[in-house]
N, C-alpha and C positions, 0 to 999 in steps of 0.2 A: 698264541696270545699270552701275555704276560700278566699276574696278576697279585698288584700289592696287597698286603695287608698291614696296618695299622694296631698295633697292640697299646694301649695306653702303658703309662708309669701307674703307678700307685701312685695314692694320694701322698701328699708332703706335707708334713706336723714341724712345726716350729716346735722348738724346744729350748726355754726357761733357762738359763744355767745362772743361778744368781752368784755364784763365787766370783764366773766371767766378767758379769755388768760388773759387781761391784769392782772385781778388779780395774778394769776400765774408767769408771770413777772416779776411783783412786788416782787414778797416773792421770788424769782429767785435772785434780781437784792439786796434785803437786804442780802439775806445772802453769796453769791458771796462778797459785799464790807465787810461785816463781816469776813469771813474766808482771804478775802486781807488784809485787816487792819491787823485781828490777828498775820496772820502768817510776815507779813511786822513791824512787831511792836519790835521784838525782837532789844536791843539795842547791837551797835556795841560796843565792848569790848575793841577797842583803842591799843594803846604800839602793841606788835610786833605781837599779838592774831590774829589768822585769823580770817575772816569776814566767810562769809555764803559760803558754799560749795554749786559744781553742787547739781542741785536739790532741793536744799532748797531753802526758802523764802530766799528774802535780810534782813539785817540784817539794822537800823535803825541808821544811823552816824546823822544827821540835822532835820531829819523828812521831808524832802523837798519831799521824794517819798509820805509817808503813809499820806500829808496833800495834795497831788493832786491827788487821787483815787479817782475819780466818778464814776457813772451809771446815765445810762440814760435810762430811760422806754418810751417808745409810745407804742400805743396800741396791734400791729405787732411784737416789738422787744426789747432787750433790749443791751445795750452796758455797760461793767464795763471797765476801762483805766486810761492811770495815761498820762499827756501832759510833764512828765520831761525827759527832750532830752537825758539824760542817760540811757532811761527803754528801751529801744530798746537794747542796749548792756546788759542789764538783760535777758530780754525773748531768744536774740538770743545766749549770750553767745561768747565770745573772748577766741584764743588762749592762753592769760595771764591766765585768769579767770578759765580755765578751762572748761567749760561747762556753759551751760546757768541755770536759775535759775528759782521760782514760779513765774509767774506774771498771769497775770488776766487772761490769757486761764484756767490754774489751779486753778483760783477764782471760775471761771465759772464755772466748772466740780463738786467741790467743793460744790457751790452753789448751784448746782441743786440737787447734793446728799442731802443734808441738808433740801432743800424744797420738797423734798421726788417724782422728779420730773425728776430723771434723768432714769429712765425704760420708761417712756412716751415721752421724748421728748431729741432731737438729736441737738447738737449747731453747727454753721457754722461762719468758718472764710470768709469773704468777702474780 
């Protein structure tokens, strides 16, 4: 007769490493504003040319959007956003417009694809 035994592991403790997360962040939070800038960087074509369609990035008339794109990192989180009282009618998009447009959610997503970072970890709107 033959006869198994079963010895369990030890238990498994997660462990905190805040330098890591932020690190992570960090290269989250560069290349989110990188893929914002790039895709926001396209210059608007003037005279009677349409501007950026649903879906796409805006298109670059003043540079007032693609010069107020920040991020901000702490250790927990990160935020990418633009404070021009226009990007609200981007993200959400107007009956005129069409459809709303790329802004930083899609930075975001972007960002994490590129930090190679978006099968690991999950973004929330607050």
């Amino acid at each position: 007769m033959i006869q198994l035994e079963f010895t369990p592991w030890n238990e498994f403790h997660a462990r905190k490493k805040t330098e890591e997360i932020e690190g992570w962040l960090k290269r989250v939070a560069k290349a989110s504003e990188q893929a914002f800038r790039a895709g926001a960087s396209r210059q608007w074509p003037g005279g009677d040319a349409r501007g950026s369609a649903p879906g796409e990035w805006p298109m670059r008339r003043s540079g007032g959007l693609l010069g107020s794109i920040e991020t901000e990192v702490t250790s927990t989180s990160m935020t990418i956003g633009t404070n021009m009282p226009y990007s609200r009618f981007l993200r959400r998009g107007t009956r005129p417009m069409g459809g709303r447009r790329k802004m930083s959610d899609n930075a975001l997503q972007e960002g994490m694809f590129r930090a190679r970072l978006g099968r690991w970890v999950e973004w929330a709107r607050f």
